[in-house]
Phi, psi and omega in degrees: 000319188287353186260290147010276212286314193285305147334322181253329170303303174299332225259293183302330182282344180282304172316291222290348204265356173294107186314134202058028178276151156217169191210121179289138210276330192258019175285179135205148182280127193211173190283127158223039178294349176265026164258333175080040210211016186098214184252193166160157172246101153274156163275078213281007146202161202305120184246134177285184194281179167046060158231123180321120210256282198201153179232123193270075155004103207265028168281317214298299223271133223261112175182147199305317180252032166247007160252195179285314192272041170226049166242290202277282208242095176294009198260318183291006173282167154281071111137063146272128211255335178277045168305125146323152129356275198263015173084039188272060170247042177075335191287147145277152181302107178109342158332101193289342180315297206292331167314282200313325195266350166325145158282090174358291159238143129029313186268347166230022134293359185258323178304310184293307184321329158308286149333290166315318176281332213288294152006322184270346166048209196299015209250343196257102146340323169224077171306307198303310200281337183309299163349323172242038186242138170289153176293322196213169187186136208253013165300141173312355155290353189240349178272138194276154171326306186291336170250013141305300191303334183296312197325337189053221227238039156295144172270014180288295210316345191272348196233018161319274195099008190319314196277343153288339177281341183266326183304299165332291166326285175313323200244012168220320183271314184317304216311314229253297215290298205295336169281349167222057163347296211283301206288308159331289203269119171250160215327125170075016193269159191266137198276141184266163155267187209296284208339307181301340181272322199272286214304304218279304186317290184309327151294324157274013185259325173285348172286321190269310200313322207252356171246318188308143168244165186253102146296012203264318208297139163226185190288285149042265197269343179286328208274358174242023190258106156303312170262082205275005180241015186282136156211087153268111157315317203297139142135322189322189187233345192220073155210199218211148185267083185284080146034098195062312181300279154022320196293314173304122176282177201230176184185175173278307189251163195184160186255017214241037261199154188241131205271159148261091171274185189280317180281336197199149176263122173226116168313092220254166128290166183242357184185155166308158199235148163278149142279149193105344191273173218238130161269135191237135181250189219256126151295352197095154170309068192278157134277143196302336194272344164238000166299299203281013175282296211253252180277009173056060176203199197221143156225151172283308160318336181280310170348325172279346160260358160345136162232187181193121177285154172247124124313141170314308144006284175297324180289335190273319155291321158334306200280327167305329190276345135354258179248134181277325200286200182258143198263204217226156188231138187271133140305073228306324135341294215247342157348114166255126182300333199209153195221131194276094158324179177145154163240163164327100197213023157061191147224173192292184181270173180295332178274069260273088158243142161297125171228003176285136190280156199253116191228120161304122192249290209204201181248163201269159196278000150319307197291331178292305158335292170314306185283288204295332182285341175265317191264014186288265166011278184302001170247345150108015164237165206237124145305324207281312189298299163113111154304125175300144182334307199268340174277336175282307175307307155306311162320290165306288227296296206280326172331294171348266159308336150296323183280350176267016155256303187309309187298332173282334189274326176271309194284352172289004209250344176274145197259042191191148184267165177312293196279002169263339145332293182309338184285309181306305186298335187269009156256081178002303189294357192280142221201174175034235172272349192291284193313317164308311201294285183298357167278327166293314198285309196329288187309281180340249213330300195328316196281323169300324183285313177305316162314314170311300164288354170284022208244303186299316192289322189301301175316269185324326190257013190219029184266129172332144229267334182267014169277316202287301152349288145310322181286325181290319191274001189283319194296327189273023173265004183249347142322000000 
């Protein structure tokens, strides 16, 4: 512990010696492992909103042009715009070398950059911050079969990637280290083997997955984002491993949030932060099933964005034991193999607390679409043509009842019930990841028991017109 703590003290004394850094004097960077959380930023006495928390310099920052090798070998970027004349990383123009050894995306132009400083050992403007980058990670990539296996029937365990990701690795970050050694290694430094280089990749791709930020964001463009408190990577064109921003752990709900200036990066509050409260920036609307995909872990707060895949599959044996006669036939093409459940869960306020209440409102209108198109035939009606008020009211009727069959049927695929997941969380010793894999498989049944009960109501208001018909008259025979 005392080493943890010596480590993050140099870590800070480095941040603050960073030019145009600031740092609020009532933060403190502190152990929060027994939280299962790390590093972590308290608040050692009350600071009010909309205070500059820390400003991070964006030179600070870990990123293909604040480093030397996209100065050394500019070719190997992705849509690097500052080329020399002659190339000087050696390629001729037209070169098949240089086609092969490009990078693909944004995320591993940050790997290598990442690599590279790590490589430079002391010789990397930021040695001091690799020290306080973690070693190991409980992202999903790194759990072994047996703890995969607790996920039961998430449709998470289809979305590791380890073995694309190794793949990835081998054939695109080995090939640039091992063709330019002299640039990677410096004088007399000891050369890794391939295994250790791929091994080397993967700690840093898991580092930018659970750290990294979009440097693209400006203050601006947020103020045209419906979702402006969102920060998704995937797709971006820019990013960079900021420094003390990093430091801060995350929630559904937080106090926290990082302005993009042209010069500098800043941490603002968004509400008081109390002392003793922990500062938290924000992931996005996750589900708990890609909170731990991506960064490895779980929240309860997170829980209200819980989703649940349906495969096609189920719904497509459902509607066979269903109907026998003929059915409508899908283009295989235009076909979604699979359909997202979620509820209605708003976003956060501007000080970010959730105030939408989080609610299963309905199945998704794909999925209605899909289903309908296969059982229209077998009910003797024609899409093409276009249904009459009543026939779209037997359509919803029976959709309906094909999803209260499917949905008991998809929670049959978990090998473990709603209440015994709750029993397994209320025993202190369940620990790590076993205990993540079940805060995850939990929420899905949750989410499917809530789908389960939106059904009846669906039925009653969409029952064929002569059941509505008998009912009214039965009522007034009982007047």
């Amino acid at each position: 512990m005392a080493d943890f703590q010596a480590k993050s003290d140099v870590f800070l004394n480095w941040f603050k010696s960073q030019s145009g850094a600031t740092y609020d004097s009532r933060l403190q960077l502190t152990d929060l492992r027994d939280r299962g959380a790390g590093r972590g930023i308290i608040a050692t006495s009350d600071i009010p909103a909309e205070t500059d928390l820390f400003t991070i310099p964006r030179k600070s920052v870990i990123s293909v042009e604040n480093s030397e090798l996209s100065k050394k070998l500019p070719r190997i970027f992705t849509g690097l715009k500052n080329l020399d004349a002659d190339g000087d990383d050696g390629m001729a123009d037209g070169d098949d070398e240089e086609e092969s050894l490009s990078m693909p995306d944004p995320w591993l132009d940050l790997i290598m950059v990442m690599v590279y400083e790590y490589l430079q050992g002391d010789n990397s403007a930021w040695k001091t911050y690799f020290e306080v980058l973690p070693n190991s990670f409980d992202t999903l990539m790194f759990w072994g079969q047996s703890e995969l296996n607790e996920l039961q029937a998430s449709a998470v365990k289809d979305k590791v990637g380890k073995e694309s990701a190794d793949e990835m690795f081998k054939t695109k970050v080995l090939p640039v280290v091992k063709a330019h050694e002299d640039v990677f290694y410096s004088a007399g430094a000891q050369k890794l083997s391939d295994e250790q280089i791929v091994e080397l990749a993967h700690r840093m791709g898991s580092i930018i997955m659970a750290y990294a930020f979009d440097l693209e964001n400006n203050e601006e463009d947020e103020d045209d984002e419906q979702e402006g408190w969102v920060q998704d990577l995937e797709g971006t064109q820019a990013m960079g491993m900021v420094s003390m921003a990093d430091m801060l752990n995350a929630d559904a709900e937080f106090n926290a949030h990082l302005n993009h200036g042209e010069d500098t990066l800043t941490m603002t509050s968004l509400r008081e932060i109390k002392a003793g409260e922990e500062v938290l920036n924000y992931y996005g609307p996750l589900p708990n099933c890609d909170l731990l995909r991506r960064y490895g872990y779980t929240s309860a707060k997170h829980s209200r964005y819980d989703v649940v895949e349906v495969p096609w599959e189920i719904i497509s044996s459902t509607i066979d034991k269903r109907f026998t006669g003929k059915k409508g036939a899908l283009d295989e093409d235009e076909m979604e193999e699979g359909f997202v459940l979620e509820r209605d869960s708003g976003e956060p306020d501007d000080t970010g607390i959730n105030t939408h209440p989080a609610k299963f409102v309905g199945f998704p209108e794909e999925l209605e679409e899909q289903v309908c198109q296969v059982i229209a035939p077998a009910l003797g009606i024609s899409l093409e043509k276009g249904p009459n008020k009543v026939q779209r009211r037997q359509l919803k009727h029976t959709f309906f009842e094909i999803m209260d069959a499917v949905v008991p049927a998809r929670l049959a695929q978990y090998g473990t019930t709603i209440e015994q997941d709750e029993q397994l969380l209320k025993n202190t010793d369940l620990e790590g990841r076993h205990r993540m894999a079940v805060s995850v498989r939990l929420g899905e049944k949750q989410l499917l028991k809530e789908a389960k009960a939106f059904i009846p109501a669906q039925l009653e208001k969409y029952k064929p017109v002569q059941e509505e018909e008998e009912g009214r008259s039965a009522k007034r025979q009982k007047r």
